[in-house]
C-alpha positions as CSV (number, residue, x, y, z in Angstrom):
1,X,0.0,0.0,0.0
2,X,1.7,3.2,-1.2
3,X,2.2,5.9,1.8
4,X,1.1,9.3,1.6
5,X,1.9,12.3,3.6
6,X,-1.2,13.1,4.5
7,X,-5.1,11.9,3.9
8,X,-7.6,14.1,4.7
9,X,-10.9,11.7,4.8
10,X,-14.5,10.9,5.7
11,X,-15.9,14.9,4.8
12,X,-19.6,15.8,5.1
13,X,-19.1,17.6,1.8
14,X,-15.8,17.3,-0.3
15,X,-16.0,20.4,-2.8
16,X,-13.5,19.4,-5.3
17,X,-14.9,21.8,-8.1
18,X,-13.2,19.7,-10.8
19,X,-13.6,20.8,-14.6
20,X,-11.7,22.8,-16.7
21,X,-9.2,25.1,-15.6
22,X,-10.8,27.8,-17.3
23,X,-13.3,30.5,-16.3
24,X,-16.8,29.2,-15.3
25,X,-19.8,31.1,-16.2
26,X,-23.5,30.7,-15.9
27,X,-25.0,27.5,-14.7
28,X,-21.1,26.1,-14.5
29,X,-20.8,28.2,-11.5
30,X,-23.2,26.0,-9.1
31,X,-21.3,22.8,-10.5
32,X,-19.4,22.0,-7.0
33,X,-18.7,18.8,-7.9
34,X,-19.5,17.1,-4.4
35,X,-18.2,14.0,-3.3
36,X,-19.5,12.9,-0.1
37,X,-18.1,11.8,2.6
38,X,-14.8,12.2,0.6
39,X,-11.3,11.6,0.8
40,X,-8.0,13.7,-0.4
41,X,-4.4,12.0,-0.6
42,X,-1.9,14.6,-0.7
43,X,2.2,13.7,-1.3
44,X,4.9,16.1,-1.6
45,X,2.6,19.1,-1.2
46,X,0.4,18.2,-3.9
47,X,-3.2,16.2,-4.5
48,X,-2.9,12.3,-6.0
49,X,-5.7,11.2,-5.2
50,X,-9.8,12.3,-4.6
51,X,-12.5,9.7,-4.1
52,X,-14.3,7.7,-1.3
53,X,-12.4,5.6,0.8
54,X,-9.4,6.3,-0.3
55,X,-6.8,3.2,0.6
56,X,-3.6,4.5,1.4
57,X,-0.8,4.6,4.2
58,X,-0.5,8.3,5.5
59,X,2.1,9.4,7.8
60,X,-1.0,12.4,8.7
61,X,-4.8,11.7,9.1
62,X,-7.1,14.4,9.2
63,X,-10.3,13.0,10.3
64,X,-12.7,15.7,8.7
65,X,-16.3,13.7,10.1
66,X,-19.1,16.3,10.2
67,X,-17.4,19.1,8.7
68,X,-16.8,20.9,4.6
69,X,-13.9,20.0,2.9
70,X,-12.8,22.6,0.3
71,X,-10.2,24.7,-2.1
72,X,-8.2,27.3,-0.4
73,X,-9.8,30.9,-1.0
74,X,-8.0,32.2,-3.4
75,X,-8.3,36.4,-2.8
76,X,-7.8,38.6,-6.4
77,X,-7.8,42.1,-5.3
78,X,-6.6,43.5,-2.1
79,X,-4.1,46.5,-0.9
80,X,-2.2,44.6,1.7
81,X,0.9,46.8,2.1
82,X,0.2,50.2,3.5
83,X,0.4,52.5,6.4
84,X,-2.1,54.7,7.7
85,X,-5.1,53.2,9.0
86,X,-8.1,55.6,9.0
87,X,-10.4,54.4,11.1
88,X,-11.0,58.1,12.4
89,X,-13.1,58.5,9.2
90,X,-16.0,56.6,10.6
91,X,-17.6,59.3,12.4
92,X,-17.7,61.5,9.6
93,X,-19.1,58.9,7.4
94,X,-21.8,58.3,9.7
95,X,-21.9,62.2,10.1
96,X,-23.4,62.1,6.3
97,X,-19.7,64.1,5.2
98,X,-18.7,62.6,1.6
99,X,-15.3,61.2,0.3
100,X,-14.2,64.4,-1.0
101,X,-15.3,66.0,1.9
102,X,-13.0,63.6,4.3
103,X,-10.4,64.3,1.9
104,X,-10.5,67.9,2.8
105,X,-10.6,67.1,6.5
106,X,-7.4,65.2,5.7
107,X,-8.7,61.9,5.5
108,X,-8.7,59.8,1.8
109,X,-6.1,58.2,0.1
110,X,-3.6,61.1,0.8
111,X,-3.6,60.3,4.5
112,X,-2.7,56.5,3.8
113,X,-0.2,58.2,1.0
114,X,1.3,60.6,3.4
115,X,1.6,57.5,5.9
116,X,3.1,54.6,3.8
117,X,5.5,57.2,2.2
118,X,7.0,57.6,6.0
119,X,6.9,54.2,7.0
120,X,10.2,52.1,7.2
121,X,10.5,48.8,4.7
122,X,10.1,46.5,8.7
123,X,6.9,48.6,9.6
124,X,5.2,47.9,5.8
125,X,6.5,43.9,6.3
126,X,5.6,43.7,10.1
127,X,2.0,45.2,9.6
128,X,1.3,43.4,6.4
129,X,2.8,40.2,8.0
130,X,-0.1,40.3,10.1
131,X,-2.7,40.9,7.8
132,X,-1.4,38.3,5.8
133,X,-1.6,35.8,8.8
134,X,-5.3,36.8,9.7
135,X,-6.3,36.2,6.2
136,X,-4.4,32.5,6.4
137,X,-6.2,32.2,9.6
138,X,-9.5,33.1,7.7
139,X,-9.0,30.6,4.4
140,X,-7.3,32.3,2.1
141,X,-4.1,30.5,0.7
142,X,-3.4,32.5,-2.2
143,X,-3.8,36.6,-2.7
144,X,-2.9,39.3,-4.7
145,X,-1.0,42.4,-3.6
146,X,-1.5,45.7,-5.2
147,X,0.8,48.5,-4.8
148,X,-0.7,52.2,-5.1
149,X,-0.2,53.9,-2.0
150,X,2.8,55.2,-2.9
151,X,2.4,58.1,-6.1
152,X,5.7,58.1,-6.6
153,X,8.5,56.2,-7.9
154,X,10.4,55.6,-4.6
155,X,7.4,54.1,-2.7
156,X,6.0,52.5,-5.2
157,X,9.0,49.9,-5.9
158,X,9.5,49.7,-1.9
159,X,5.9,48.2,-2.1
160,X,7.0,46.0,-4.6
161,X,10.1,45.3,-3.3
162,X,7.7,44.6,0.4
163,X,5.6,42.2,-1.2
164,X,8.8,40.1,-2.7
165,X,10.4,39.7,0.8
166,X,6.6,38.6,2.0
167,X,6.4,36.1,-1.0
168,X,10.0,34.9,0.1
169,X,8.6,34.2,4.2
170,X,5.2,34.2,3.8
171,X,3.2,30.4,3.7
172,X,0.6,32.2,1.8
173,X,1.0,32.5,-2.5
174,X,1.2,36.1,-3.0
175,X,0.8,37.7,-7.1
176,X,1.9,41.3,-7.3
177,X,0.5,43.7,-9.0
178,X,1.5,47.4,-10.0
179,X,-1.1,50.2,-9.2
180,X,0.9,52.7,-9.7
181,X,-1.9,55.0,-11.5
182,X,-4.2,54.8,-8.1
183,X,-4.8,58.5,-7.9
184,X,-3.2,61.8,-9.2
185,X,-1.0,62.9,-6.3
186,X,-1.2,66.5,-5.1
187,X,0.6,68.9,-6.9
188,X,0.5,67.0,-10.4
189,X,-1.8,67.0,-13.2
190,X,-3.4,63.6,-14.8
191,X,-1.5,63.6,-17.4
192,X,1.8,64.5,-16.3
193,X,1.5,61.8,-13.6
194,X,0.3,59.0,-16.5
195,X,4.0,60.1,-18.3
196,X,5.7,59.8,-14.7
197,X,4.2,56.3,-14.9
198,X,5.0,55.1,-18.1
199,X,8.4,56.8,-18.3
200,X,9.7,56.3,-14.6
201,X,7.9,53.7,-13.2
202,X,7.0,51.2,-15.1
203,X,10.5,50.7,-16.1
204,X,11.6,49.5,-12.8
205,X,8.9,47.1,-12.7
206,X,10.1,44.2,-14.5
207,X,10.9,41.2,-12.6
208,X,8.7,42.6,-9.5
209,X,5.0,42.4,-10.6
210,X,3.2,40.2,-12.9
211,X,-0.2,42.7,-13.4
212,X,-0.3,46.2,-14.1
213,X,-3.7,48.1,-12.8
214,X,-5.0,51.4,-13.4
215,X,-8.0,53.1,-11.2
216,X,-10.2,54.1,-14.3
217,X,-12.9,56.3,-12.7
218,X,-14.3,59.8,-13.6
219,X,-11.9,62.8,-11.8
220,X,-9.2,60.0,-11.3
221,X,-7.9,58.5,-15.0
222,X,-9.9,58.3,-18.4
223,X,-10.0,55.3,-20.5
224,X,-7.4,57.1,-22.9
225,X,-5.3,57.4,-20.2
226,X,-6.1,53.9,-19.2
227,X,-5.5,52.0,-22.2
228,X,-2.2,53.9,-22.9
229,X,-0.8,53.0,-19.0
230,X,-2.1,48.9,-19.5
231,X,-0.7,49.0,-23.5
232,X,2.4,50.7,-21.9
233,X,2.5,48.0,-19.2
234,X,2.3,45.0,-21.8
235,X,5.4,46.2,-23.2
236,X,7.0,45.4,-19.8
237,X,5.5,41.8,-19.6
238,X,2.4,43.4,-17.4
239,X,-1.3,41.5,-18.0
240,X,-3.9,44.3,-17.8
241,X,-6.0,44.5,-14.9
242,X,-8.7,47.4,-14.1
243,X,-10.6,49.4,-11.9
244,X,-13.6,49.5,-13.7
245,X,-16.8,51.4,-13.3
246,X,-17.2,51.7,-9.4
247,X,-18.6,55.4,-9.2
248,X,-19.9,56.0,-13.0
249,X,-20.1,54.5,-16.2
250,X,-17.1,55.2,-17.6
251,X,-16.4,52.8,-20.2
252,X,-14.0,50.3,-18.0
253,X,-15.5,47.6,-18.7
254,X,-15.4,47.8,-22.5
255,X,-12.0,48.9,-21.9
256,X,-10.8,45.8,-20.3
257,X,-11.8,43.7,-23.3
258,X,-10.1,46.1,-25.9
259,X,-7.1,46.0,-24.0
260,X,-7.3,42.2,-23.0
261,X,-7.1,42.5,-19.5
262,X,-7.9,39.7,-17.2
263,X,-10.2,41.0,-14.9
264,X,-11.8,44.0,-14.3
265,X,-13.3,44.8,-10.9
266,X,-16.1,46.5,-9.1
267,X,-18.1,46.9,-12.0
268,X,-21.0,48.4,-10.3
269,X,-22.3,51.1,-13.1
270,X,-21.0,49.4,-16.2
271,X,-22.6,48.9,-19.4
272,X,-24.4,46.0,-20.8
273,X,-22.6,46.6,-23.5
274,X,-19.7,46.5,-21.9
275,X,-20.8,43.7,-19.3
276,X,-21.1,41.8,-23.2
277,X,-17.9,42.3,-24.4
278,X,-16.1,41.7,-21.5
279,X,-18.2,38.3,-22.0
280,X,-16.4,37.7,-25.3
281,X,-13.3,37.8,-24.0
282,X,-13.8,36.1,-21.5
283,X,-12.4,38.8,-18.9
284,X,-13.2,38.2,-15.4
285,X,-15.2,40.1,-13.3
286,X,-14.1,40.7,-9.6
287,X,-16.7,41.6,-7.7
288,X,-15.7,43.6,-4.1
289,X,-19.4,43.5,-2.1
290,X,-17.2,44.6,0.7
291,X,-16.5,48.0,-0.5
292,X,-19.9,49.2,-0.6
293,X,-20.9,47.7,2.7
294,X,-18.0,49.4,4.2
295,X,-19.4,52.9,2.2
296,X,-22.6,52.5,3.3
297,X,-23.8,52.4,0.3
298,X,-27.1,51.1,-1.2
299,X,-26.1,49.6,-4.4
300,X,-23.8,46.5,-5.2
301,X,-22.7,45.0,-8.5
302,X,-25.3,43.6,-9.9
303,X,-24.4,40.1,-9.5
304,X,-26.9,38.5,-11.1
305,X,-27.5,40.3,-14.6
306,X,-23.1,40.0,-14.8
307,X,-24.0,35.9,-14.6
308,X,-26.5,35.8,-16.4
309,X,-24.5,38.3,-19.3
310,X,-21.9,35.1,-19.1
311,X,-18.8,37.2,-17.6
312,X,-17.0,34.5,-15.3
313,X,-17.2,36.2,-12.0
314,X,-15.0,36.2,-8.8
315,X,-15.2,37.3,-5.3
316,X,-12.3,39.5,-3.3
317,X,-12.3,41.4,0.0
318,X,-10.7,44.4,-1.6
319,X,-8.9,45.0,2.1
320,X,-7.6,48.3,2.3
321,X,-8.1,50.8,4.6
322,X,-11.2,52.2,3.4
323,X,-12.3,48.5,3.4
324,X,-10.5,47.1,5.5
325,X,-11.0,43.0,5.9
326,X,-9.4,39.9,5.5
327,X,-12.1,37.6,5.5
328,X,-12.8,35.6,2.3
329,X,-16.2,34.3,4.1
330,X,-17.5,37.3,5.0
331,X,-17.3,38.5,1.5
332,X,-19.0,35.0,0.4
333,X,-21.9,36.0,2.7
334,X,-22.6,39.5,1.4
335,X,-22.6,37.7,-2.2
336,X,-25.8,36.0,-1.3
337,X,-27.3,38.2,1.3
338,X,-26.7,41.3,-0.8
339,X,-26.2,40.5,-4.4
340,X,-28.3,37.3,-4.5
341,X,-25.9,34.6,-5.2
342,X,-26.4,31.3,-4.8
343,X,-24.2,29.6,-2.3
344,X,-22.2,27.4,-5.0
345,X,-21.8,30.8,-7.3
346,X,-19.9,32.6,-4.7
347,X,-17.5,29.5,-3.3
348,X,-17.3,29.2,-7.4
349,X,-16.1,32.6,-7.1
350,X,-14.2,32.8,-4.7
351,X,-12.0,29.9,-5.8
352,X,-11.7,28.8,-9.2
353,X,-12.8,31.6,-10.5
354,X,-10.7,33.9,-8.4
355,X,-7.7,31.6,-9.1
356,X,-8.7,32.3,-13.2
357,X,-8.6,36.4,-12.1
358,X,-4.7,35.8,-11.3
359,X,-3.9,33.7,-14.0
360,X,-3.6,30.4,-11.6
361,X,-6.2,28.3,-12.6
362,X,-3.8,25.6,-13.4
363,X,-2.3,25.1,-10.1
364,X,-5.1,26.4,-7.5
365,X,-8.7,26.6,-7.3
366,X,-9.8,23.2,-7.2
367,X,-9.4,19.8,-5.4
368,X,-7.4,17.5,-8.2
369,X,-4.8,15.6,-9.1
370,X,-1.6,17.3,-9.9
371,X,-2.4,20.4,-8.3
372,X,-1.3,22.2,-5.0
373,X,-2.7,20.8,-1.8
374,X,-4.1,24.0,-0.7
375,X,-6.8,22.7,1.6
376,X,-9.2,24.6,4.5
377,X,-12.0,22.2,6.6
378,X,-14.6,23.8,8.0
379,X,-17.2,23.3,11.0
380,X,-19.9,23.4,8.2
381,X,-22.0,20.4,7.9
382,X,-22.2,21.5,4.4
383,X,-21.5,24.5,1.6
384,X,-25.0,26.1,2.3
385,X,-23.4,26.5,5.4
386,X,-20.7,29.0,5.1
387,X,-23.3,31.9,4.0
388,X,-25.7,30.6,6.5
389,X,-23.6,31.0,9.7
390,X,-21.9,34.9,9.4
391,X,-20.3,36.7,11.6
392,X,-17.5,33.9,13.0
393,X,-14.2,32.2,11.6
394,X,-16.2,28.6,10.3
395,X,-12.7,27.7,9.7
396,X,-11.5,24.7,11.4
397,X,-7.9,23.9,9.7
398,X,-6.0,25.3,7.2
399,X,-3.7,22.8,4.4
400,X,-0.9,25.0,2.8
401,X,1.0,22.7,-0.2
402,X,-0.2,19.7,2.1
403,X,1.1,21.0,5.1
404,X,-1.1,21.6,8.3
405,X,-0.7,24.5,10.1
């Protein structure tokens, strides 16, 4: 009998999600692929085997009896590294005082600016560190890092150069990307800043990011000066990504499929038209419910007509500090409590899906042979579950490249 390193067995609910390792849309995304009472054989950090009653010698037994066995969350957007919390804005906001309005209090992005400008290369790694670790804690096995509180060259690349040492000591898969066109910073004009990226920044990029982002948004940068940064970024070996459509219609989402990008996210006032082309080509969309829970606001992506439109859509916290959490099941639960998901759509989207948003559909996202053992069990009897019970950490253990911790 050949001897594994570890056999996870006897689950309530094995979600293996196996299928293609491509993008699922429409009805694919409540395709689960449930085994029950299921078994996974893991050796040398990655899955051999997934069935019932597996037979094999394991030198590790995880008895998972009772409880949801599952794909690591795998979390597309996020702003992990940064300084400057601002949780002093929360008054204001509940005061009825707008963004721009905060920002002339001294709040906004220019506070967190301002803040991760001055902090050392330890503080940034110490205080994403433990982000990083809550977010482990939470399910999530895989991430992407954005830079984009930095404006300028200098703190831009120490984000960068952050996120490398974190990928280097960190058990969690971390994907860079460069956000260097986040905002205008004070005391430039758009487009002088869009030359400051292409011409200064973007050049010292290679090696250190594998996405290039742009915040396309009305007052912030136009789809001109979009599809010039993302073209400019190709040229450098960058995949597009997108901030797309959040505040107004824009255009974002058909510029994400002129440009090719792989995702575009938030998507909240976009286009059918768009919505449709983005369908084409197959670009994800990452939806970020968290963002408009932490705004207050009323309206959320419309989850349902993007489904239905066929874009393949993911789930991500968006954690920054305007939205500022680590927790891949609480955004599962505002997916179906706010923007009428089913339960197998969102855990669809928050794992293969998500894994397709950072190009890692190959290697994570599902429960099969040949790819990473990146496992969590949870005290679900089964996936209806995790939407079901909100406002705890239903995760029980986490399985990093077949390791327990």
């Amino acid at each position: 009998m050949e001897t594994v390193d570890l056999l996870v067995h006897n689950a309530s609910e094995l979600l293996t999600l196996q299928g293609p390792n491509a993008p699922r849309v429409k009805k694919q995304m409540n395709k689960l692929s449930i085994i029950t009472k299921g078994s996974v054989a893991v050796k040398n950090g990655s899955i051999i085997a997934v069935g019932r009653a597996l037979r094999y010698k394991a030198k590790k037994t995880v008895d998972a009896t009772g409880k949801l066995v599952m794909p690591g969350f795998v979390d597309p957007h996020t702003h992990v590294v940064f300084a400057g919390s601002r949780e002093f804005e929360l008054d204001m906001k509940l005061a009825g005082l707008s963004y721009m309005e905060i920002l002339k209090r001294g709040g906004g992005i220019f506070y967190t600016v301002r803040e991760t400008r001055k902090a050392s290369f330890g503080t940034l790694m110490n205080q994403s560190k433990k982000r990083l670790d809550t977010m482990l804690s939470y399910g999530t096995t895989t991430c992407e890092a954005k830079t984009g509180y930095g404006l300028d060259v200098k703190t831009e690349l120490k984000l960068l150069k952050v996120q490398q040492k974190l990928k280097e000591t960190h058990p969690m898969d971390i994907v860079s990307t460069f956000l260097g066109a986040h905002a205008v910073p004070r005391g430039q004009n758009s487009e002088e800043y869009v030359h400051t990226v292409i011409e200064e920044m973007l050049p010292g990029v290679h090696g250190l990011a594998m996405f290039c982002d742009v915040f396309c948004e009305q007052g912030v940068f136009t789809v001109s000066q979009a599809k010039r940064i993302l073209e400019a970024g190709k040229l450098h070996g960058l995949t597009p990504k997108i901030h797309a459509d959040e505040i107004v219609d824009t255009g974002g989402a058909q510029c994400a499929a002129d440009v090719g990008a792989i995702s575009a996210d938030h998507l909240l006032r976009s286009s059918e038209k768009g919505l449709r082309a983005m369908a084409d080509k197959k670009v994800v969309g990452v939806l970020l419910p968290g963002t408009p829970f932490s705004l207050m606001q009323q309206q959320y992506a419309p989850a349902r007509k993007i489904i239905d439109l066929g874009v393949p859509v993911a789930l991500a916290t968006d954690l920054n500090p305007n939205c500022w959490t680590e927790s891949m099941q609480g955004i599962i639960q505002l997916a179906c409590l706010n923007m009428q998901m089913t339960p197998a759509e969102a855990i669809t989207a928050a794992t293969m899906n998500a894994a397709c948003a950072l190009g890692l559909q190959q290697k994570v996202g599902s429960i099969e042979p040949g790819k990473q053992a990146d496992l969590i069990i949870l005290d679900c009897p089964n996936h209806r579950f995790l939407p079901y019970h909100f406002g705890v950490n239903l995760v029980d253990t986490v399985i990093k490249k077949g390791r327990v911790l």
